[in-house]
DOLONU-528461 format. One record per residue: residue number from 0; x, y, z of N, C-alpha, C in turn. Coordinates in pm, whole numbers. Example, Ala and Ser with C-alpha at 12.3 -4.5 7.8 and 13.67 -1.06 7.14 Angstrom:
<gufis>
  num  n.east  n.north    n.up  ca.east  ca.north   ca.up  c.east  c.north    c.up
    0    1319     -569     780     1230      -450     780    1320     -330     780
    1    1285     -225     708     1367      -106     714    1290        3     787
</gufis>
This chain:
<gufis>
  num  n.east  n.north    n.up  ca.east  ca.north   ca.up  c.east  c.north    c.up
    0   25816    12113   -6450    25868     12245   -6416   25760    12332   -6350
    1   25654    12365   -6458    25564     12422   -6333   25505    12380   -6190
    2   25472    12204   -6227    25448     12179   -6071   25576    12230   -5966
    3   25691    12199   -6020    25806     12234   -5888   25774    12361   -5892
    4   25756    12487   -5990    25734     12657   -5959   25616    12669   -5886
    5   25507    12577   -5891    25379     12599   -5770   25447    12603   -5624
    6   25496    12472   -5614    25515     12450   -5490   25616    12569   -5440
    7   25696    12596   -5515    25820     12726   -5445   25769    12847   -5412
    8   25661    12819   -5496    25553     13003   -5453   25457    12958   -5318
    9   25454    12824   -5313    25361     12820   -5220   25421    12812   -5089
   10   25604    12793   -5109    25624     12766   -4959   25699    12900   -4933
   11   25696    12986   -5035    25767     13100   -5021   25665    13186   -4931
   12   25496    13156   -4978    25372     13218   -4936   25352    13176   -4780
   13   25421    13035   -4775    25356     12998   -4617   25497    13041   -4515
   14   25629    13079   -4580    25677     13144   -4516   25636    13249   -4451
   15   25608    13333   -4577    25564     13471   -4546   25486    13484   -4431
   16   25341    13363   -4451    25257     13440   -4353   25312    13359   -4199
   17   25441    13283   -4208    25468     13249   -4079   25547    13383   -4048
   18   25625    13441   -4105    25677     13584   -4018   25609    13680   -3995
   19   25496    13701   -4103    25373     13767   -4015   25328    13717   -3893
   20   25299    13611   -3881    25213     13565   -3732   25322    13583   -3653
   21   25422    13560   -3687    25523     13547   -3554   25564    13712   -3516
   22   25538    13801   -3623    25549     13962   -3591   25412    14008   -3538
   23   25311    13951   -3529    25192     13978   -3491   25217    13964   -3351
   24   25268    13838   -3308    25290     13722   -3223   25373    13802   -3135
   25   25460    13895   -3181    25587     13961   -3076   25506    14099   -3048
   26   25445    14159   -3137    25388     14291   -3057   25308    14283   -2975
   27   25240    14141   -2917    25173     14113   -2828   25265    14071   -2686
   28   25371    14099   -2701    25462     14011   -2612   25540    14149   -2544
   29   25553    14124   -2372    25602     14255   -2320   25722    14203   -2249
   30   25788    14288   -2167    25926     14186   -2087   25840    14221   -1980
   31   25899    14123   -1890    25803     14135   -1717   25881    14203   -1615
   32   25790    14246   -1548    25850     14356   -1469   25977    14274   -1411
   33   26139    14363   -1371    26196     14274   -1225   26206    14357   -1106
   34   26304    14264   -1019    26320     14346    -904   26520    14397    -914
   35   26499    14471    -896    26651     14510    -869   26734    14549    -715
   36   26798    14466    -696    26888     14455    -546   26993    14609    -513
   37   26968    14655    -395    27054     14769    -348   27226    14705    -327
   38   27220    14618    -362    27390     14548    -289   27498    14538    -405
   39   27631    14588    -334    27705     14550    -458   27809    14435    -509
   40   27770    14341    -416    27785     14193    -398   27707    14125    -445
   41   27719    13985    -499    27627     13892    -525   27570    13852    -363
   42   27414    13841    -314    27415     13799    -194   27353    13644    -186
   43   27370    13586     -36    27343     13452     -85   27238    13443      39
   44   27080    13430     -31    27019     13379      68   26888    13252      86
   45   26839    13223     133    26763     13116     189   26614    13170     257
   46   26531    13048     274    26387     13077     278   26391    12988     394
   47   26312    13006     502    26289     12930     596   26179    12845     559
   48   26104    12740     607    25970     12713     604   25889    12815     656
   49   25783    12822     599    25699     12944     622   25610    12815     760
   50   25528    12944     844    25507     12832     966   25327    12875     870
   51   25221    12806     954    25076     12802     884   24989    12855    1020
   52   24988    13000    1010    24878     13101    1161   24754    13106    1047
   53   24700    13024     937    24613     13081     904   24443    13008     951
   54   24461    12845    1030    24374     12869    1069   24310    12728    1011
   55   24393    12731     898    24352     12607     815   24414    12481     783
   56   24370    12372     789    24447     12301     839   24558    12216     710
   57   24499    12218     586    24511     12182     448   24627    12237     397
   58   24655    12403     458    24752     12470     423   24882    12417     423
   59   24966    12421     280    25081     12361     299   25207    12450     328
   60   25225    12503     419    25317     12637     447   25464    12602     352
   61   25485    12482     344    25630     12486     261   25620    12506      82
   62   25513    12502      36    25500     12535     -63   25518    12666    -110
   63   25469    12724      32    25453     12907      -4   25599    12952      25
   64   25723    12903      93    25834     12921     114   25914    12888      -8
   65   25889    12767     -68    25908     12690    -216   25905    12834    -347
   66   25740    12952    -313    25703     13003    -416   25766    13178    -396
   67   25833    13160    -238    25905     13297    -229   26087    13259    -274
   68   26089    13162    -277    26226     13093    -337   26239    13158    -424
   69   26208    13061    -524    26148     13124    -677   26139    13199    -702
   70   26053    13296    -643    26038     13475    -762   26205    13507    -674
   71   26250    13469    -565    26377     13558    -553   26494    13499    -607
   72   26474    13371    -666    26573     13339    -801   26553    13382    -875
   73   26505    13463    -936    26485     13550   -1053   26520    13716   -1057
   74   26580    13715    -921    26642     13862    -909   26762    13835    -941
   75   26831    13944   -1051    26949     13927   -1062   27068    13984    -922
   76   27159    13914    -859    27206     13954    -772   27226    13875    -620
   77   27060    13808    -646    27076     13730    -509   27057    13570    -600
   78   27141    13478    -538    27141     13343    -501   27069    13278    -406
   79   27020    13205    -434    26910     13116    -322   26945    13007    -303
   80   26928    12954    -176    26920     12825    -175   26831    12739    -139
   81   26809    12612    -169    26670     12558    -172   26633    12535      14
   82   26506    12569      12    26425     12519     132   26486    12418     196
   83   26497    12299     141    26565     12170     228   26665    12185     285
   84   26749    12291     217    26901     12329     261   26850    12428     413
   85   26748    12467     444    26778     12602     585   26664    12447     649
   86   26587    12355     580    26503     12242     701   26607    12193     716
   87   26709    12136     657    26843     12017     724   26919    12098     826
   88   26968    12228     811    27031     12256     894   26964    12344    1042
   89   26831    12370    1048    26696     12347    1133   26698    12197    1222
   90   26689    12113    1122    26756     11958    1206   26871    11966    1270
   91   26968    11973    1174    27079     12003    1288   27089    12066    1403
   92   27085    12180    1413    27095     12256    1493   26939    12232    1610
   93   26839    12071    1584    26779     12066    1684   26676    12180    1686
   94   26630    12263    1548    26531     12384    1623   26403    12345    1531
   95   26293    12319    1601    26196     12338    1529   26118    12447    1397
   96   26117    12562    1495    26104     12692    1411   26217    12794    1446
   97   26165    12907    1327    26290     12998    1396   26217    13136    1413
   98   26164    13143    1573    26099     13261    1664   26221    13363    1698
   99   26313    13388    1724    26403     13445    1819   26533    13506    1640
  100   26589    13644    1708    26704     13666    1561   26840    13559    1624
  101   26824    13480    1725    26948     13405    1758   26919    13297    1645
  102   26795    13253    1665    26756     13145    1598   26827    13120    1433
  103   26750    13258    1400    26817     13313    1229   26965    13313    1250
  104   27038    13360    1334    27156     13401    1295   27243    13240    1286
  105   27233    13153    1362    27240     13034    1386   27231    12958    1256
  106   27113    12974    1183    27097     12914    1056   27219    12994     977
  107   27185    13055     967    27275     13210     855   27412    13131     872
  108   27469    13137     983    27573     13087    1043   27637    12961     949
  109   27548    12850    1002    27574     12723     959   27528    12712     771
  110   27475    12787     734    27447     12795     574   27544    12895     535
  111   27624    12974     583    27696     13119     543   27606    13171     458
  112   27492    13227     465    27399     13288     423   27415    13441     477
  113   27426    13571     338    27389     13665     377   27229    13706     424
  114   27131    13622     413    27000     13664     423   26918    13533     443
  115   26834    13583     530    26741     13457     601   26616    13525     604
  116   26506    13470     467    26351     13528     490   26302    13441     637
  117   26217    13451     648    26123     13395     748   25923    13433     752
  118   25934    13360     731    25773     13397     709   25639    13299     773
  119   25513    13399     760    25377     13311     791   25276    13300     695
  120   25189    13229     640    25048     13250     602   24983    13253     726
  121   24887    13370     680    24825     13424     798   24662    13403     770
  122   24645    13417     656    24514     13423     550   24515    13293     466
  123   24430    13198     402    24408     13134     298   24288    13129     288
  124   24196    13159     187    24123     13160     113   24131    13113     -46
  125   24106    12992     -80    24154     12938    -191   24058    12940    -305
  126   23928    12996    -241    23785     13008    -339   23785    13177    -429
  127   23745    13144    -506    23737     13290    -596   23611    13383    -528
  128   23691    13523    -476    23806     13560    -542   23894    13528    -425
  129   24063    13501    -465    24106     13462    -379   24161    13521    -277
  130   24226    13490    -165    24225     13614     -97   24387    13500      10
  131   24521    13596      48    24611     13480      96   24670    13625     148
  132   24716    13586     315    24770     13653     368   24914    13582     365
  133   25022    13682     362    25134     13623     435   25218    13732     471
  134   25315    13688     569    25409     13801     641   25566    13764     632
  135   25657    13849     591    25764     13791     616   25880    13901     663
  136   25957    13850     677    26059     13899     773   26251    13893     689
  137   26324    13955     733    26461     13948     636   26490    14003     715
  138   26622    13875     768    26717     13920     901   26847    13882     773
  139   26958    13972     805    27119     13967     732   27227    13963     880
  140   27315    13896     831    27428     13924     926   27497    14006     916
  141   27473    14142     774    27531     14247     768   27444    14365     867
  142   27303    14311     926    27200     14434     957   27249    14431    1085
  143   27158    14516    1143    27100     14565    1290   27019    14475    1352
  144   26991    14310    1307    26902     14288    1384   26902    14261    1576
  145   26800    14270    1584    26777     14238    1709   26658    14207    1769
  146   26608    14162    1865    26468     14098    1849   26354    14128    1963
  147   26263    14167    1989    26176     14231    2035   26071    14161    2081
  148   26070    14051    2035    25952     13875    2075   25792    13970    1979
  149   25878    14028    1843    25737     13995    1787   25726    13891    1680
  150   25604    13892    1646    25560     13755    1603   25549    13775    1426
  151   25580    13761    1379    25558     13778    1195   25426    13814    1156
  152   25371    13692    1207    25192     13750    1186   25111    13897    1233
  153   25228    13959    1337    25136     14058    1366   25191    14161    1267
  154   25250    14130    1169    25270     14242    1007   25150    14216     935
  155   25069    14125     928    24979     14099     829   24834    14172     935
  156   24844    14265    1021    24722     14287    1127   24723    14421    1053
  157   24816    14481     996    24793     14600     950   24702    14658     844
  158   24656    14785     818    24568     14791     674   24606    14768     518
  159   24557    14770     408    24668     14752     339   24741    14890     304
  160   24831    14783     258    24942     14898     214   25028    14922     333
  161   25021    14955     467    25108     14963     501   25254    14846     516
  162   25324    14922     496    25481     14877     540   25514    14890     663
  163   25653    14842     719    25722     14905     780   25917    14900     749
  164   25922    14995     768    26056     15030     676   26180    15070     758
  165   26298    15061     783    26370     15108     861   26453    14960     967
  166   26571    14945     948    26625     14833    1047   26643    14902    1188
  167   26496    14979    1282    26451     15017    1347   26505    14909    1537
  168   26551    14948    1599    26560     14855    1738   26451    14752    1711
  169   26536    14624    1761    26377     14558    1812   26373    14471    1663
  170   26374    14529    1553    26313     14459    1440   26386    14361    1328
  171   26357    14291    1239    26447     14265    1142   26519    14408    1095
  172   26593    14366     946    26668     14460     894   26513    14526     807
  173   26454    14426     725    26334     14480     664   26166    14355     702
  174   26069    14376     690    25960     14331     674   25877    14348     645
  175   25749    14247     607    25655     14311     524   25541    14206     521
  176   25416    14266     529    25314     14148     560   25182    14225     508
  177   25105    14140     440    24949     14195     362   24892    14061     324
  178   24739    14123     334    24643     13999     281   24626    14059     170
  179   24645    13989      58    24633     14012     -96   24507    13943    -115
  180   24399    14014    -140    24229     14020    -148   24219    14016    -336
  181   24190    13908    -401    24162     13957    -508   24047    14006    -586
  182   23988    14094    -510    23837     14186    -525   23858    14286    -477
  183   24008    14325    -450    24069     14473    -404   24126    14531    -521
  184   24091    14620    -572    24128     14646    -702   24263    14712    -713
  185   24320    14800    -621    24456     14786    -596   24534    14668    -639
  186   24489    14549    -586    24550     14432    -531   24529    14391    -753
  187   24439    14386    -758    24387     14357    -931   24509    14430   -1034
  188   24492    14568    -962    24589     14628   -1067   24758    14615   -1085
  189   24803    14550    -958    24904     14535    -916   24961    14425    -950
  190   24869    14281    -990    24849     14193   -1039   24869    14202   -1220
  191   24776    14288   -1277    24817     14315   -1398   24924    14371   -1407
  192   24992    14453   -1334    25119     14469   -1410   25236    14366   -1365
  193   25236    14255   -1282    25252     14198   -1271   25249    14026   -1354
  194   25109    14005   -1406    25132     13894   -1534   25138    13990   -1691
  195   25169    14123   -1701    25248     14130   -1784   25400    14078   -1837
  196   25380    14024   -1922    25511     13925   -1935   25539    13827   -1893
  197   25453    13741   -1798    25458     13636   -1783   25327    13525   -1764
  198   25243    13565   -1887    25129     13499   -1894   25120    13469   -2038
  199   25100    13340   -2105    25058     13386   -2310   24959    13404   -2310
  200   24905    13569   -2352    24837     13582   -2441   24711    13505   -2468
  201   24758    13412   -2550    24628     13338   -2632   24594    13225   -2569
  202   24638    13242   -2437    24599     13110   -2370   24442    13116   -2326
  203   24413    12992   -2279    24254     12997   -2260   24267    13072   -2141
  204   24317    13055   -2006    24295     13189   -1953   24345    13329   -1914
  205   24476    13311   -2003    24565     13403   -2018   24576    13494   -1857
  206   24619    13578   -1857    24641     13681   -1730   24540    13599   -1599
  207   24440    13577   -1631    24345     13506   -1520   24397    13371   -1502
  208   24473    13348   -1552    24520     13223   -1455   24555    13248   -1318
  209   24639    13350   -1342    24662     13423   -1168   24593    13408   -1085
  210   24453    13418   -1155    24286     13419   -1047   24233    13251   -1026
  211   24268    13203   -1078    24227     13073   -1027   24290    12936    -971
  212   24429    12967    -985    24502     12918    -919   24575    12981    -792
  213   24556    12908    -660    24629     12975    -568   24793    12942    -551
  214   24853    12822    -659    24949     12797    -662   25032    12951    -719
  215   24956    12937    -841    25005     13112    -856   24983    13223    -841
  216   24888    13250    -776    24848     13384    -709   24985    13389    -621
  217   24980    13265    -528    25113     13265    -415   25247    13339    -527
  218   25256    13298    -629    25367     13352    -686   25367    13492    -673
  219   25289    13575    -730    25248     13747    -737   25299    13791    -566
  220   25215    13741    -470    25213     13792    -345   25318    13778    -278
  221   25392    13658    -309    25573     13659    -293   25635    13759    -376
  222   25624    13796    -477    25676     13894    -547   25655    14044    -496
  223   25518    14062    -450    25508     14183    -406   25599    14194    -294
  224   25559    14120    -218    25637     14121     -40   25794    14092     -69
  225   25871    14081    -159    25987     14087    -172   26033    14197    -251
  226   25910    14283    -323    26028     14407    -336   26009    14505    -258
  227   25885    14488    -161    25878     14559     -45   26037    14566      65
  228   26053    14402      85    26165     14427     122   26329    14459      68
  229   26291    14443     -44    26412     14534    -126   26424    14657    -123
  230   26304    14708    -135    26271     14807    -128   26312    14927      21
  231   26285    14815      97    26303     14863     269   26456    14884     238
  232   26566    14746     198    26680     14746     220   26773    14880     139
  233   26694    14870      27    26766     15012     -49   26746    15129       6
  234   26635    15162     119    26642     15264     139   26736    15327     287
  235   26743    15185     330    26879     15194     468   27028    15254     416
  236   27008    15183     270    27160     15098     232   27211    15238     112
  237   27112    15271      58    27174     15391     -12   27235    15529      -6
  238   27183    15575     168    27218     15641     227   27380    15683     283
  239   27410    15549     296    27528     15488     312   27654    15541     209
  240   27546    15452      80    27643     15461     -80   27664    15600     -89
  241   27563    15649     -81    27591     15843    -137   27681    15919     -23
  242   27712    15884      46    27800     15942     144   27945    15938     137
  243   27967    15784      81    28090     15706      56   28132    15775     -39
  244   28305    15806     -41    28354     15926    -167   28346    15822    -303
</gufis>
């Protein structure tokens, strides 16, 4: 009898201190930032292959198209479809890249896609600290586009921080291009609130994983440059809404 009363105190004890650790365990734990969509439709869009202006030859541009996929499957609202799906129908349609908004609309077309990113790495730097340019572009078959023969890369020529905002003549509906420097402390801080919530804690390099992998740094810098262009689109698109009775 007493050996069985040891053991019941003792697993009652190692309960205990498992709901402690695991309440220790949750106040360390945050939700991660998201992005939230101006549309009141589910929209359905696609990533082009990103093309490689950076110079280097190693660079795998479809990976970085692969890693703007991704953070925009995780917006509630838009649907994606995988990379292979806008390269097969790129084959089809016979086009290498897509320079021209005929080009995009063509894809859009043959995918029934409300939205077609398009993008460049412009920058790679894969040594600490790291440093990755890229530019991208968001043509809709609901926008204004129209096309002007500029080049994606010349969004990433700008200083940081700037945008450009407005489905303006000439341009996509939105775009957005920066070299994300990670020894720019902007760029650092923007980053932390960013692997809030999606880094553990107690890992060996917890939040700095971001910093030493460029597989995931690419994640952050797709994330930024896509709520830039959300950002662009809500501010066309709401104008609209508040008008409407």
């Amino acid at each position: 009898m007493t050996s069985a009363h040891s053991m019941l105190v003792r697993a009652a004890r190692g309960a205990g201190l498992l709901v402690l650790a695991l309440a220790a365990g949750c106040q360390s734990l945050v939700p991660p930032t998201t992005l939230d969509v101006p549309y009141t439709q589910e929209q359905v869009w696609a990533v082009a292959p990103f093309a490689n202006e950076s110079g280097v030859s190693i660079v795998d541009p479809f990976r970085f198209a692969d890693s703007f996929m991704i953070e925009a499957t995780q917006v509630d609202g838009i649907t994606m479809l995988p990379v292979n799906r806008v390269i097969y129908a790129m084959r089809t349609l016979e086009m290498a890249d897509i320079r021209t908004v005929n080009d995009a609309m063509s894809v859009m077309n043959l995918l029934d896609l409300d939205g077609l990113v398009v993008g460049s790495v412009t920058v790679y730097e894969p040594y600490r600290p790291l440093k990755l340019g890229i530019a991208v572009q968001l043509y809709t078959r609901a926008g204004g586009n129209t096309w002007d023969g500029q080049h994606v890369r010349d969004l990433a020529d700008s200083p940081v921080g700037d945008t450009w905002g407005g489905a303006t003549a000439g341009r996509p509906v939105a775009q957005s291009g920066n070299v994300f420097d990670s020894s720019n402390h902007q760029t650092l801080l923007d980053l932390a609130e960013y692997t809030a919530g999606r880094s553990e804690p107690d890992s060996a390099y917890g939040s700095d994983l971001y910093l030493v992998s460029m597989d995931v740094y690419a994640r952050f810098v797709c994330y930024r440059l896509l709520a830039d262009l959300l950002a662009q689109e809500r501010a066309q698109l709401m104008p609209v809404a508040d008008a409407s009775p």
